[in-house]
Every structure is written in structure tokens, then in C-alpha cells.
C-alpha positions in Angstrom: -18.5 -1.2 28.1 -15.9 -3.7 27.2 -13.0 -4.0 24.9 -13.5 -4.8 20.9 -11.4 -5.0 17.7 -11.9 -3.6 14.4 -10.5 -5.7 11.2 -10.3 -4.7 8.3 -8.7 -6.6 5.4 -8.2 -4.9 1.9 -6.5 -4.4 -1.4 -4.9 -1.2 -3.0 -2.4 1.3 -3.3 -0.9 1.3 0.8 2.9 2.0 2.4 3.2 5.8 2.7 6.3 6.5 3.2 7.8 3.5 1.6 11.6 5.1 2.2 11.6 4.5 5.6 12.9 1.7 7.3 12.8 -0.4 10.0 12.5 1.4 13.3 12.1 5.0 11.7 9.2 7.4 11.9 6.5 7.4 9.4 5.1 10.3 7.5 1.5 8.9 7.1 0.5 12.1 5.4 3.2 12.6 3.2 2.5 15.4 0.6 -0.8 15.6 1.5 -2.0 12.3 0.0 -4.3 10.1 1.7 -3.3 6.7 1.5 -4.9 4.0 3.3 -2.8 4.6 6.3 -4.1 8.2 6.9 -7.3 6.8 6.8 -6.8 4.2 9.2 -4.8 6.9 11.4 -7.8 9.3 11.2 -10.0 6.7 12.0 -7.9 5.8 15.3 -8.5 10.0 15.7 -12.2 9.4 15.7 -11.8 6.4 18.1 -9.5 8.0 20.8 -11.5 11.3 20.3 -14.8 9.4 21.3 -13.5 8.1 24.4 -12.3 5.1 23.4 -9.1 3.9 24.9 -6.9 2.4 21.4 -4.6 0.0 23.0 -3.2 -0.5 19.2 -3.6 0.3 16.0 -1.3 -1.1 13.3 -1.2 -1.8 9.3 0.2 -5.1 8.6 1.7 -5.0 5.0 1.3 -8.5 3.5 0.0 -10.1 6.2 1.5 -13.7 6.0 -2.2 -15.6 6.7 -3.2 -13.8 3.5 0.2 -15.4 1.5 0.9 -18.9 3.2 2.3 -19.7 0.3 5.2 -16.8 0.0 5.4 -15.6 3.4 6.3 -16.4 7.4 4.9 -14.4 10.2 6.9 -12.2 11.0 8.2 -11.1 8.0 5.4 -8.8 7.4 6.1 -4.6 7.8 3.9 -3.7 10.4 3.2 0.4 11.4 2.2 1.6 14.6 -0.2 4.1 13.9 -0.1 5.4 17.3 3.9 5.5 17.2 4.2 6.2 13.7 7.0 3.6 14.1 7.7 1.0 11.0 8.5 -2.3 11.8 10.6 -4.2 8.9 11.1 -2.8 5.7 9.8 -2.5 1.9 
């Protein structure tokens, strides 16, 4: 028994919920559509229901090691899937 993380870099359609902003609540299900988040969200489920204890789950959106070039860290929009809480804005 011991901690872990799980990291997952990818590419596609991602940022449910794009209309809301910086500190606001996040509909990672919106109209039924599973977007990478709900995936990611469901799989934090799975996780927690298993009897692991998820200390935090977030997407990073743009994550500035993957753009050196265009972007600082810190600038990226982070969500907290266990918050459902956006951090920054599209």
C-alpha cells in the first residue's frame, strides 16, 4: 500500500463547459456528452469507489511543459475534478 499517480497526456476535443469561468462550477456532463473530462471524472469514481483515497484529480488545459514556446505555468485552466471548480478561463 502506498501512494501512486496516474498521468495521462492526450489530444482531442476537451473543456466541457467552456462558458464557465474562473472559480465557477463545472458541468462535466453537460447534455449528456462525454468529453474527456467525464471520463477522467468517472475514472476518479472507479478509484475512490475501490478504496483508494484520490488526494487530486485535475485536467490541465494546455499544459505549459507541452507549449514552452506559447505558454507560462500558470496560465494553464486547470479543473478539479473532485471540486468541479475551474481554475482560469477559456
Amino acid at each position: 500500500m502506498g501512494d501512486f499517480r496516474i498521468i495521462i497526456d492526450a489530444v482531442g476535443g476537451h473543456g466541457q463547459d467552456r462558458s464557465k469561468k474562473d472559480g465557477e462550477t463545472v458541468n462535466f456532463f453537460e447534455g449528456g456528452n462525454y468529453a474527456p473530462e467525464a471520463y477522467a471524472k468517472v475514472l476518479v469514481a472507479a478509484l475512490q469507489g475501490s478504496g483508494c483515497s484520490v488526494q487530486s484529480a485535475k485536467i490541465i488545459h494546455w499544459p505549459a511543459d507541452n507549449y514552452p514556446q506559447d505558454r507560462k505555468a500558470g496560465e494553464e485552466i486547470v479543473d478539479d475534478l473532485l471540486t468541479n471548480t475551474r481554475k482560469g478561463c477559456f
